[in-house]
LOLO-931375 format. One record per residue (C-alpha): residue number from 1; residue in three letters; z, y, x. Coordinates in Angstrom, 2 decimals, always signed. Layout:
<recs>
{seq = NUM, type = ala, pz = Z, py = Y, px = X}
...
</recs>
This chain:
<recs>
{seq = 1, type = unk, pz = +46.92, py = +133.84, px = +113.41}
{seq = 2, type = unk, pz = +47.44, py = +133.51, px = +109.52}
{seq = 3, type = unk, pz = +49.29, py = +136.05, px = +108.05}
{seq = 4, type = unk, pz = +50.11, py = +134.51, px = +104.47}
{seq = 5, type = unk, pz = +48.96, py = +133.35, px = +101.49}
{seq = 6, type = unk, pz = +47.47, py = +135.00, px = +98.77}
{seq = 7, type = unk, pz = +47.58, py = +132.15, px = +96.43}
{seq = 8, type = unk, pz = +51.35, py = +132.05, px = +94.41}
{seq = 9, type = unk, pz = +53.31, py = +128.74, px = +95.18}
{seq = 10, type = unk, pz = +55.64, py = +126.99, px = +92.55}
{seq = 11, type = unk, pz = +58.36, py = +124.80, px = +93.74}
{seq = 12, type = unk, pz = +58.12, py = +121.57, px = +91.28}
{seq = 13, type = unk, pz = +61.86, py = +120.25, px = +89.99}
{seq = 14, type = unk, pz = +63.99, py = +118.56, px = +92.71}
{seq = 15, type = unk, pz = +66.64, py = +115.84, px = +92.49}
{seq = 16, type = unk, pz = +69.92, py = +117.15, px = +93.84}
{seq = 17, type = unk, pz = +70.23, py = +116.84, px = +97.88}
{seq = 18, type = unk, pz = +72.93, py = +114.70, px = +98.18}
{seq = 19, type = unk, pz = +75.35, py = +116.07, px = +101.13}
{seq = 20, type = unk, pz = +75.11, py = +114.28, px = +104.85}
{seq = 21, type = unk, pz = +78.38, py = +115.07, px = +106.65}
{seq = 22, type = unk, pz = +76.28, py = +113.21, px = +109.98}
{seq = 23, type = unk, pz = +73.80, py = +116.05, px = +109.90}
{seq = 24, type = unk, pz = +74.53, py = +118.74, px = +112.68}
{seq = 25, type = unk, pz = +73.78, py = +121.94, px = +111.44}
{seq = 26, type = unk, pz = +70.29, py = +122.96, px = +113.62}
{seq = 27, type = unk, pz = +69.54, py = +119.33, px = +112.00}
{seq = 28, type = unk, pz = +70.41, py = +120.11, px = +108.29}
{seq = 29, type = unk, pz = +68.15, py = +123.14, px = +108.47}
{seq = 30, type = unk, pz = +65.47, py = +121.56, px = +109.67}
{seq = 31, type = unk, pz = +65.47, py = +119.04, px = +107.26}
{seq = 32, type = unk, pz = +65.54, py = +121.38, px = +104.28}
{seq = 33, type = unk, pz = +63.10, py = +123.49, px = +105.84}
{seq = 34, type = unk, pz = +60.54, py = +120.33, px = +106.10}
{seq = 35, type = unk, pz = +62.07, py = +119.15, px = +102.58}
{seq = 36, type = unk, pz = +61.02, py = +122.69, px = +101.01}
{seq = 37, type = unk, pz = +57.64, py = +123.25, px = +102.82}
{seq = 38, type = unk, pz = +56.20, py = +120.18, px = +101.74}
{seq = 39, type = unk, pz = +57.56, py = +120.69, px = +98.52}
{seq = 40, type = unk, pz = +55.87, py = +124.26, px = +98.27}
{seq = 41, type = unk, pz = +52.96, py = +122.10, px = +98.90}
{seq = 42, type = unk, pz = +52.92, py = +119.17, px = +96.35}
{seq = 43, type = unk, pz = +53.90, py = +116.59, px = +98.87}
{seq = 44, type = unk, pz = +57.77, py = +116.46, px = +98.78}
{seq = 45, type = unk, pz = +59.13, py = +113.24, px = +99.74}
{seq = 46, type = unk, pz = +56.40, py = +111.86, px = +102.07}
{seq = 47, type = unk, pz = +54.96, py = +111.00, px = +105.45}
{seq = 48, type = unk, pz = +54.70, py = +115.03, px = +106.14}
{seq = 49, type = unk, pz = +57.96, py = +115.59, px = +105.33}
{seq = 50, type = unk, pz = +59.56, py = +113.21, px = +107.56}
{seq = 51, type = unk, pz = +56.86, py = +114.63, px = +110.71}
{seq = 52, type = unk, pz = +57.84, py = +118.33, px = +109.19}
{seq = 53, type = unk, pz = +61.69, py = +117.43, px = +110.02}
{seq = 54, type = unk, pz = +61.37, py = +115.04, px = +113.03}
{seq = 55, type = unk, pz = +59.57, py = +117.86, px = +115.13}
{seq = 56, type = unk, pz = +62.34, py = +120.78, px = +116.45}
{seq = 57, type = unk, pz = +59.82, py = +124.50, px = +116.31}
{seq = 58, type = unk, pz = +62.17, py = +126.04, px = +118.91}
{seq = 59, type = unk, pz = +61.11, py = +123.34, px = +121.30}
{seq = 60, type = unk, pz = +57.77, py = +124.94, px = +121.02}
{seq = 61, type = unk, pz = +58.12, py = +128.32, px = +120.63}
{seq = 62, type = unk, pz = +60.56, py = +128.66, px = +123.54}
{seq = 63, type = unk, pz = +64.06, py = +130.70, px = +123.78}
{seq = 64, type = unk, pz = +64.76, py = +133.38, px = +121.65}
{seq = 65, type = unk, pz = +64.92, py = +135.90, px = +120.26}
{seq = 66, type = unk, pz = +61.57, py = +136.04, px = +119.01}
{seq = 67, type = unk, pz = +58.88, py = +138.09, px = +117.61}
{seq = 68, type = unk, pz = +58.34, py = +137.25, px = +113.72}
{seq = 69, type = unk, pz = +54.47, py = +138.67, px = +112.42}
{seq = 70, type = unk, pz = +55.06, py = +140.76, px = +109.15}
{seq = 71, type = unk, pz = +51.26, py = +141.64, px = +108.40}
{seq = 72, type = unk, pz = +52.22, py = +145.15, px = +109.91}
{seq = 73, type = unk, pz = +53.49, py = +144.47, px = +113.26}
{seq = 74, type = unk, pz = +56.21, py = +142.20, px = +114.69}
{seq = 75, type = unk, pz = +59.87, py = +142.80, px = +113.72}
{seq = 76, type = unk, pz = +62.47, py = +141.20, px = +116.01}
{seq = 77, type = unk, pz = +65.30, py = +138.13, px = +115.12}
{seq = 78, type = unk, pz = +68.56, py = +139.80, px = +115.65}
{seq = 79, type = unk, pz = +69.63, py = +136.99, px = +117.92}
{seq = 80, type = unk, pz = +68.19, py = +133.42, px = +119.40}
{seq = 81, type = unk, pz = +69.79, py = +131.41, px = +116.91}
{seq = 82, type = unk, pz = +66.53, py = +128.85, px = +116.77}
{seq = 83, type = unk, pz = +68.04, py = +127.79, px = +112.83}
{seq = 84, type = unk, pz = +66.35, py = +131.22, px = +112.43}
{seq = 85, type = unk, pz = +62.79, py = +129.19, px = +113.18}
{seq = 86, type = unk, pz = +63.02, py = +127.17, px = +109.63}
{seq = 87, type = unk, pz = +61.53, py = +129.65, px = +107.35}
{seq = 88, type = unk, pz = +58.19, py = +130.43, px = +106.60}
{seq = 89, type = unk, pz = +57.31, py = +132.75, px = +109.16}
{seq = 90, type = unk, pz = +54.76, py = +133.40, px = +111.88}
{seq = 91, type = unk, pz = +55.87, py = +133.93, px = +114.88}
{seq = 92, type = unk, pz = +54.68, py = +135.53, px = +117.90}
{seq = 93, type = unk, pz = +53.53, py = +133.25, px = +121.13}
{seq = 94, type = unk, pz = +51.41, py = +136.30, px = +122.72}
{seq = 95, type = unk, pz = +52.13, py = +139.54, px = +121.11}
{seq = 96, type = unk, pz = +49.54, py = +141.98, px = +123.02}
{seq = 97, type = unk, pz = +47.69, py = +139.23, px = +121.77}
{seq = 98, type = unk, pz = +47.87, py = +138.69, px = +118.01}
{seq = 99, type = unk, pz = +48.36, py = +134.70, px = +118.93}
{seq = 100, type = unk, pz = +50.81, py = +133.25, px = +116.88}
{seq = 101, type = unk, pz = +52.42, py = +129.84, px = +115.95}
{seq = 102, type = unk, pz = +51.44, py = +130.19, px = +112.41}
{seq = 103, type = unk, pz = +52.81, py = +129.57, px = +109.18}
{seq = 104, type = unk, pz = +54.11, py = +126.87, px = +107.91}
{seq = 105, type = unk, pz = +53.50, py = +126.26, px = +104.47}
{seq = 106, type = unk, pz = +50.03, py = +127.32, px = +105.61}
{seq = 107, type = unk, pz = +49.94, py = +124.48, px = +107.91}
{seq = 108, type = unk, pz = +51.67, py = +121.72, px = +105.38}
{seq = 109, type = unk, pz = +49.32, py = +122.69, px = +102.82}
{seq = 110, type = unk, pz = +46.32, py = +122.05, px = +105.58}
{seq = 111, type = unk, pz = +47.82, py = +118.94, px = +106.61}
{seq = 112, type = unk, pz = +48.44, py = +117.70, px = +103.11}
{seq = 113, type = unk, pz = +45.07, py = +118.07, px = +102.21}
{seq = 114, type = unk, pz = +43.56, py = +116.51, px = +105.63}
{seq = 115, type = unk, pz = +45.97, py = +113.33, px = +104.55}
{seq = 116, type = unk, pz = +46.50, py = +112.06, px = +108.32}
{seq = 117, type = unk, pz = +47.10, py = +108.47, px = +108.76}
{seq = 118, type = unk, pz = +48.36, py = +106.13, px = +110.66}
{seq = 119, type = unk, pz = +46.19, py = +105.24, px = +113.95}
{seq = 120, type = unk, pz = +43.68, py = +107.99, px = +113.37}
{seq = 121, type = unk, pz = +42.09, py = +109.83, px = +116.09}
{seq = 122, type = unk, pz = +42.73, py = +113.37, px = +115.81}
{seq = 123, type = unk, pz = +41.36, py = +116.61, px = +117.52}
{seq = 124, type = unk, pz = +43.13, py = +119.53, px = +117.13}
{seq = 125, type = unk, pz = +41.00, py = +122.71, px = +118.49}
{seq = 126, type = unk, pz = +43.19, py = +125.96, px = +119.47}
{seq = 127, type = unk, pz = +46.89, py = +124.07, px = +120.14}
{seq = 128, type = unk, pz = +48.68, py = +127.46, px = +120.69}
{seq = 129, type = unk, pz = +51.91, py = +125.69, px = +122.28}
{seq = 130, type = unk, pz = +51.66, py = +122.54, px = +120.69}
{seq = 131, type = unk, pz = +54.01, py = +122.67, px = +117.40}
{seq = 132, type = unk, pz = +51.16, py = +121.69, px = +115.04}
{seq = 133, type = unk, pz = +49.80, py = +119.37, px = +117.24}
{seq = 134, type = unk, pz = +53.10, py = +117.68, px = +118.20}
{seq = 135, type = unk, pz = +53.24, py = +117.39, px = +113.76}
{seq = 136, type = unk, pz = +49.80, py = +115.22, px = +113.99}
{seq = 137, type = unk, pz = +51.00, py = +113.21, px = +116.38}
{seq = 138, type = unk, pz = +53.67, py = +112.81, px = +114.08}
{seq = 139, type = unk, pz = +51.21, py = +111.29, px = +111.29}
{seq = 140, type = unk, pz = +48.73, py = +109.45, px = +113.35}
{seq = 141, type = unk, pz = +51.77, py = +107.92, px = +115.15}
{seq = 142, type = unk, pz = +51.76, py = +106.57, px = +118.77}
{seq = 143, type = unk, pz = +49.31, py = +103.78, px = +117.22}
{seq = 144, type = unk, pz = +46.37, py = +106.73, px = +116.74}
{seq = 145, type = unk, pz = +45.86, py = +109.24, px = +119.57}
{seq = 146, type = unk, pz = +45.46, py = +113.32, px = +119.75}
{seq = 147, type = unk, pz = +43.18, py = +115.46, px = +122.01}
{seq = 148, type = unk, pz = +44.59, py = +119.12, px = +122.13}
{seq = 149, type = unk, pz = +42.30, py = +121.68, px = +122.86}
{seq = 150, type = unk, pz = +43.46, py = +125.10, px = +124.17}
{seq = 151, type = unk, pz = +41.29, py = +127.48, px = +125.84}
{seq = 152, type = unk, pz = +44.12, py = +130.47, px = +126.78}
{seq = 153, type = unk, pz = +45.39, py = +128.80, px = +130.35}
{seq = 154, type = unk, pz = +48.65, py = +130.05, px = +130.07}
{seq = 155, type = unk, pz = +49.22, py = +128.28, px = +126.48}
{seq = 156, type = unk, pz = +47.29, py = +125.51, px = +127.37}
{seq = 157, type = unk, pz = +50.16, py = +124.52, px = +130.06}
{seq = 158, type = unk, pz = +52.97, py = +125.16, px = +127.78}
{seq = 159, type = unk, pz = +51.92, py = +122.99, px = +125.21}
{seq = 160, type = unk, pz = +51.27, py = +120.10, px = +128.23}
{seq = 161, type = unk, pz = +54.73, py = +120.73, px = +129.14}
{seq = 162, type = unk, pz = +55.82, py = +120.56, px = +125.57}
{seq = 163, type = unk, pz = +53.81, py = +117.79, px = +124.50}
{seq = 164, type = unk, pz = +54.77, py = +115.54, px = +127.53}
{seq = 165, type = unk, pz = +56.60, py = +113.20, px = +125.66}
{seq = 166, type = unk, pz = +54.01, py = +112.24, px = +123.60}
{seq = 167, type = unk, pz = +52.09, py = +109.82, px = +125.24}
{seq = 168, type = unk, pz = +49.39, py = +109.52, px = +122.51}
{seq = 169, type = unk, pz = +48.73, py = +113.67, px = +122.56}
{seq = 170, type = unk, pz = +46.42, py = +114.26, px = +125.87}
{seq = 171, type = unk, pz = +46.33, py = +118.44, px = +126.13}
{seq = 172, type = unk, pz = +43.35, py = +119.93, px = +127.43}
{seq = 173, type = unk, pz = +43.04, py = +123.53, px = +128.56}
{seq = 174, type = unk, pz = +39.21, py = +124.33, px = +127.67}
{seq = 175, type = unk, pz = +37.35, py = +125.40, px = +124.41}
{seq = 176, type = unk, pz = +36.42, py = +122.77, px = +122.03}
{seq = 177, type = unk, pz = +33.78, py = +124.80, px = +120.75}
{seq = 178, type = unk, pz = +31.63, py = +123.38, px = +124.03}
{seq = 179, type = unk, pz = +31.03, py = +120.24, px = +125.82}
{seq = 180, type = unk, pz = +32.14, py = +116.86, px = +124.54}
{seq = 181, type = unk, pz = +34.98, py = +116.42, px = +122.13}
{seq = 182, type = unk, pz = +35.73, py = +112.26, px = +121.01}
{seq = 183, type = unk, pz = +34.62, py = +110.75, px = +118.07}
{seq = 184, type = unk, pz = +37.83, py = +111.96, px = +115.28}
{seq = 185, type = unk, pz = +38.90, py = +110.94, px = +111.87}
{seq = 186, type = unk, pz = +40.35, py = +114.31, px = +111.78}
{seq = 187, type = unk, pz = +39.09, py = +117.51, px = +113.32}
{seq = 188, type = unk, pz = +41.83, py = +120.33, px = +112.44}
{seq = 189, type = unk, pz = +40.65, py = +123.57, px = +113.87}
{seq = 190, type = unk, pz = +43.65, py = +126.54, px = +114.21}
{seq = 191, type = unk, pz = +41.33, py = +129.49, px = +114.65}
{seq = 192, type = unk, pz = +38.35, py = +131.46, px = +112.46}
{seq = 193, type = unk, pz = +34.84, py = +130.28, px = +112.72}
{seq = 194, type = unk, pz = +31.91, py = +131.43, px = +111.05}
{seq = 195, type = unk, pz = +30.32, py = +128.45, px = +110.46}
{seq = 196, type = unk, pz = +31.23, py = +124.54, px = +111.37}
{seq = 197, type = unk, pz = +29.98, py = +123.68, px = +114.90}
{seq = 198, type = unk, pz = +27.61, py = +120.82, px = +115.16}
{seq = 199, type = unk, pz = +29.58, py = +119.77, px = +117.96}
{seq = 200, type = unk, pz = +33.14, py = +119.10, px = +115.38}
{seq = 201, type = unk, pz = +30.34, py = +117.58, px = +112.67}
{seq = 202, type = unk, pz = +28.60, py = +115.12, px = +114.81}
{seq = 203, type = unk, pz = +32.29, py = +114.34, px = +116.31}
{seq = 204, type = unk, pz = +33.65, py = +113.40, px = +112.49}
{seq = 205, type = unk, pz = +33.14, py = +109.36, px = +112.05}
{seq = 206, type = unk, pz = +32.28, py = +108.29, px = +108.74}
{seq = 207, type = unk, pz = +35.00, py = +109.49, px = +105.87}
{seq = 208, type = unk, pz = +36.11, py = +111.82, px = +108.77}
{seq = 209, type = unk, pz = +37.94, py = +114.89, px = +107.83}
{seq = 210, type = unk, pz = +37.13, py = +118.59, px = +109.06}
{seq = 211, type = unk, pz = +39.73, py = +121.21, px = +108.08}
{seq = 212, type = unk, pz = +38.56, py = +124.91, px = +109.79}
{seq = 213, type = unk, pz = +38.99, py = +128.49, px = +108.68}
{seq = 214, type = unk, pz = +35.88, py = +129.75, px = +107.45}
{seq = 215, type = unk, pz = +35.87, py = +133.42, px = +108.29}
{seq = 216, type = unk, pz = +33.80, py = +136.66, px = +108.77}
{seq = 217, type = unk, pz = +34.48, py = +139.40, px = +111.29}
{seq = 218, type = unk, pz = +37.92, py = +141.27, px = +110.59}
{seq = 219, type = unk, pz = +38.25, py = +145.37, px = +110.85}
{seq = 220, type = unk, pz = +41.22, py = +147.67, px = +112.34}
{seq = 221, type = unk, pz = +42.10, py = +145.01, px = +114.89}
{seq = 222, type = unk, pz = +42.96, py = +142.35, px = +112.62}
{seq = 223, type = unk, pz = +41.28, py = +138.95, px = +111.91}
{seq = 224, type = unk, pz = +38.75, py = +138.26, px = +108.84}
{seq = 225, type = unk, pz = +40.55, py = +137.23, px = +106.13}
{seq = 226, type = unk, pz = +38.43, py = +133.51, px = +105.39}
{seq = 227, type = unk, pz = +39.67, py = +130.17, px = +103.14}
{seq = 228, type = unk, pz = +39.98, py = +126.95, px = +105.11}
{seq = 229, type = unk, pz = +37.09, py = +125.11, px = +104.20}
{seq = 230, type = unk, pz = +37.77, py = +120.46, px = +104.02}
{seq = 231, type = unk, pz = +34.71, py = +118.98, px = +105.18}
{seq = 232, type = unk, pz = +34.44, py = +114.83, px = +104.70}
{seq = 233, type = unk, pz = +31.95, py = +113.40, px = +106.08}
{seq = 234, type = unk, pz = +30.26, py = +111.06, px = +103.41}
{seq = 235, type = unk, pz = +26.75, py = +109.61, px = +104.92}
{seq = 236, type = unk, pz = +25.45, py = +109.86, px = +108.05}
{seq = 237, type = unk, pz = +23.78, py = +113.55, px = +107.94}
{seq = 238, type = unk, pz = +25.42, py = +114.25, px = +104.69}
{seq = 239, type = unk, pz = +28.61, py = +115.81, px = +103.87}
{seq = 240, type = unk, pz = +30.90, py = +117.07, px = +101.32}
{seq = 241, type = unk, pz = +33.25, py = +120.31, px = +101.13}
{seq = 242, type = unk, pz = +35.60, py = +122.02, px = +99.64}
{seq = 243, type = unk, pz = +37.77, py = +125.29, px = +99.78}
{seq = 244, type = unk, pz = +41.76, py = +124.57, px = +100.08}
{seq = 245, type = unk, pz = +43.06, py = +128.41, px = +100.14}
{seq = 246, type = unk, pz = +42.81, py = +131.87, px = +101.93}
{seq = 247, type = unk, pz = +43.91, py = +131.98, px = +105.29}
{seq = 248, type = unk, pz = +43.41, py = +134.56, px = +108.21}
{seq = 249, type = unk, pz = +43.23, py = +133.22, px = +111.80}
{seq = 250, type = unk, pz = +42.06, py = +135.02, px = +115.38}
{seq = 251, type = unk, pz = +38.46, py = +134.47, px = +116.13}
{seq = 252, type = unk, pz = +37.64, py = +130.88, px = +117.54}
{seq = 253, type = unk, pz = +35.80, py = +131.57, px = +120.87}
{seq = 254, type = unk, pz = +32.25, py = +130.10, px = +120.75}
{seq = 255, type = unk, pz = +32.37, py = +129.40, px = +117.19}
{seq = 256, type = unk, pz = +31.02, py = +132.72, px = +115.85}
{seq = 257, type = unk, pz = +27.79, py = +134.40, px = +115.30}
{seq = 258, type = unk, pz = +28.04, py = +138.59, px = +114.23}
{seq = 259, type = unk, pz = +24.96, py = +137.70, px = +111.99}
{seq = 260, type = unk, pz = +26.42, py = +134.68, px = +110.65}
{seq = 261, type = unk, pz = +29.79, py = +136.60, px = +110.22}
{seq = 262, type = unk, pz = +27.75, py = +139.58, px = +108.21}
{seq = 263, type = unk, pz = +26.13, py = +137.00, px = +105.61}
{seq = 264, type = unk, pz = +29.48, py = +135.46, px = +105.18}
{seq = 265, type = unk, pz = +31.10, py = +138.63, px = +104.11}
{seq = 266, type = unk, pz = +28.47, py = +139.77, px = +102.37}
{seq = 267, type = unk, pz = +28.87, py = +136.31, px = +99.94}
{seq = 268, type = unk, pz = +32.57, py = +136.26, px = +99.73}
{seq = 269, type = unk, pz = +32.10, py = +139.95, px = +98.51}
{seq = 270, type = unk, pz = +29.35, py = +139.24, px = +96.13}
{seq = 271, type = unk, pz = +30.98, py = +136.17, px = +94.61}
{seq = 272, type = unk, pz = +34.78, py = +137.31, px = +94.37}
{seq = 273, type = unk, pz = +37.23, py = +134.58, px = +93.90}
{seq = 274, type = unk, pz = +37.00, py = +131.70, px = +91.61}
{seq = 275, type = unk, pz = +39.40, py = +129.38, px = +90.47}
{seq = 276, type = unk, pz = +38.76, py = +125.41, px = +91.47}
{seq = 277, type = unk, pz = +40.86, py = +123.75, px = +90.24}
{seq = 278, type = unk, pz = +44.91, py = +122.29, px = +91.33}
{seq = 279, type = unk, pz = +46.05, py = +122.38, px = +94.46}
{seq = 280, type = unk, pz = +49.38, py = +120.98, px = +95.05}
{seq = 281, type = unk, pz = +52.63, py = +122.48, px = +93.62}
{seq = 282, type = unk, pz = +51.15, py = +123.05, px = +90.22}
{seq = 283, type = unk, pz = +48.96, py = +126.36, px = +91.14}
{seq = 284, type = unk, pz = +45.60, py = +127.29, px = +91.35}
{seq = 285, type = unk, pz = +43.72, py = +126.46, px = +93.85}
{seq = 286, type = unk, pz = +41.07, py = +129.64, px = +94.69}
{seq = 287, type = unk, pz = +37.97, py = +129.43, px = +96.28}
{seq = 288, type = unk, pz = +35.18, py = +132.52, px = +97.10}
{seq = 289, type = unk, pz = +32.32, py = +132.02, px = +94.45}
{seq = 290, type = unk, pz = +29.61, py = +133.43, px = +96.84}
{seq = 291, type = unk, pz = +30.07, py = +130.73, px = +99.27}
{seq = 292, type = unk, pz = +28.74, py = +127.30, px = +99.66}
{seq = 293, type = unk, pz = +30.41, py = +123.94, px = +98.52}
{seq = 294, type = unk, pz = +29.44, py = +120.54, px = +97.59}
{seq = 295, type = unk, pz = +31.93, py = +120.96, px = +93.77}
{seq = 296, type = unk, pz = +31.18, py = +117.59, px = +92.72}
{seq = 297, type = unk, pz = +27.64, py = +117.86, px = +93.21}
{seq = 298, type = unk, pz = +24.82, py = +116.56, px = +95.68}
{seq = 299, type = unk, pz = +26.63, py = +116.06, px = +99.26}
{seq = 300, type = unk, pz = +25.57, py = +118.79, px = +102.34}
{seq = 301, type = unk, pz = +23.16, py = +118.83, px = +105.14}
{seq = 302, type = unk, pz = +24.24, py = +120.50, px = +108.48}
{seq = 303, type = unk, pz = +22.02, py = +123.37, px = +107.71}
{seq = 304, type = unk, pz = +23.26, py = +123.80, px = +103.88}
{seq = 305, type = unk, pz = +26.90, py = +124.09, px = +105.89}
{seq = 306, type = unk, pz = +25.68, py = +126.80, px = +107.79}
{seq = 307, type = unk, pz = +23.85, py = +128.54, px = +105.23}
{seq = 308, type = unk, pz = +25.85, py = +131.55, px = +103.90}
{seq = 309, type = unk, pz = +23.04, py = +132.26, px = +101.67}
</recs>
């Protein structure tokens, strides 16, 4: 679950949308709605875009009216209208749960910054009911391939259903914190860990990417607030990473340690926040001081990774 960012987001200059009388309505919305989140982003006008506006959320998030997150509870759409889906909301798959499809200019920014191409193998760990995933199938096209993982049954066989069409996406209802996951050019991970498995690193080929939310325990019910941490694989045991932004996400299941999860807050508390640099849209990109990353210098070891020291 992400509940927002905490970073501000400047939409850069637009040309004028010319008008398309051939656009049904549900369509135009959708369209603008992909048009403005990748915008929001820094990637108007490209490949994310066009898989932002070719993939229909109410297909995944099921009939209406629906259950929007507001960072103090869930407030209801007044009716099932799915043109109410293109905004920048999260909405509710499990309530009792706290599982949510989560937000989009969350996900575009995550997604911009993992730059999926065409043909790449991609894992996506925690699926939810498949509207994220369906968006890398998108990108790698039906020339790559994408292995789902889902470990809540229930979801796991929605997003099958939902995904069907796909014949590159292969859903699979178990953790992908465990096991055997395929060799990947992208591992995109939709739920907190607090620390990168060396199951997703030894998965990454070379110049693989590893997008995952860093995060430490959360209090009052509610999930650590982390940053999504990029990790590129660079050498064979070497690797380098960076912070994108803040995020908040439920716990990944087998991908946490308490310990781990105590050292982690302890260095995102004693460090702060830093700035590092642009990231997309024109603002700054922020980053917890206290916690490890390669910043242009020597790349990673497994066990620097881990280290929250």
């Amino acid at each position: 679950m992400d509940s927002g960012l905490s970073a501000r987001y400047y939409v850069p200059e637009a040309s004028p949308v010319k008008e398309d009388s051939n656009l049904e309505p549900l369509e135009a919305h959708r369209t603008f709605f992909a048009e403005l989140m990748t915008a929001i982003v820094g990637v108007p006008h490209s490949r994310l875009t066009t898989a932002f506006a070719s993939t229909p959320r109410e297909r995944y998030l099921g009939p209406g009216p629906w259950k929007v997150f507001t960072g103090r509870g869930y407030t209801q759409t007044p009716t099932a209208d799915p043109s109410l889906l293109y905004q920048d909301m999260v909405v509710a798959l499990e309530e009792d749960r706290g599982i949510n499809n989560g937000q989009p200019s969350l996900h575009a920014l995550c997604l911009a910054a993992l730059n999926v191409k065409e043909g790449e193998r991609v894992t996506h760990i925690g699926a939810g009911s498949g509207y994220y995933t369906a968006i890398l199938a998108a990108l790698t096209t039906a020339s790559g391939a994408v292995s789902a993982y889902e470990v809540e049954e229930t979801l796991a066989h929605r997003a099958a259903g939902n995904l069907a069409h796909l014949s590159h996406v292969t859903v699979l209802a178990r953790s992908g914190t465990e096991g055997s996951i395929p060799a990947s050019d992208v591992i995109y991970v939709s739920a907190g860990a607090s620390a990168p498995s060396d199951l997703w690193l030894d998965a990454l080929c070379l110049a693989g990417r590893l997008l995952f939310p860093l995060t430490p325990d959360g209090t009052g019910g509610m999930p650590g607030a982390g940053y999504m941490l990029l990790v590129t694989r660079v050498q064979e045991q070497r690797y380098d990473a960076r912070f994108v932004c803040p995020a908040m996400f439920i716990p990944c299941l087998g991908a946490r340690d308490e310990d781990t999860a105590k050292k982690l807050a302890a260095a995102f508390r004693r460090g702060g926040l830093a700035r590092s640099g642009p990231c997309g849209g024109g603002q700054s990109r922020m980053k917890p001081a206290g916690a490890r990353e390669t910043a242009g210098g020597s790349p990673l070891s497994k066990t620097d990774l881990k280290s929250q020291e």
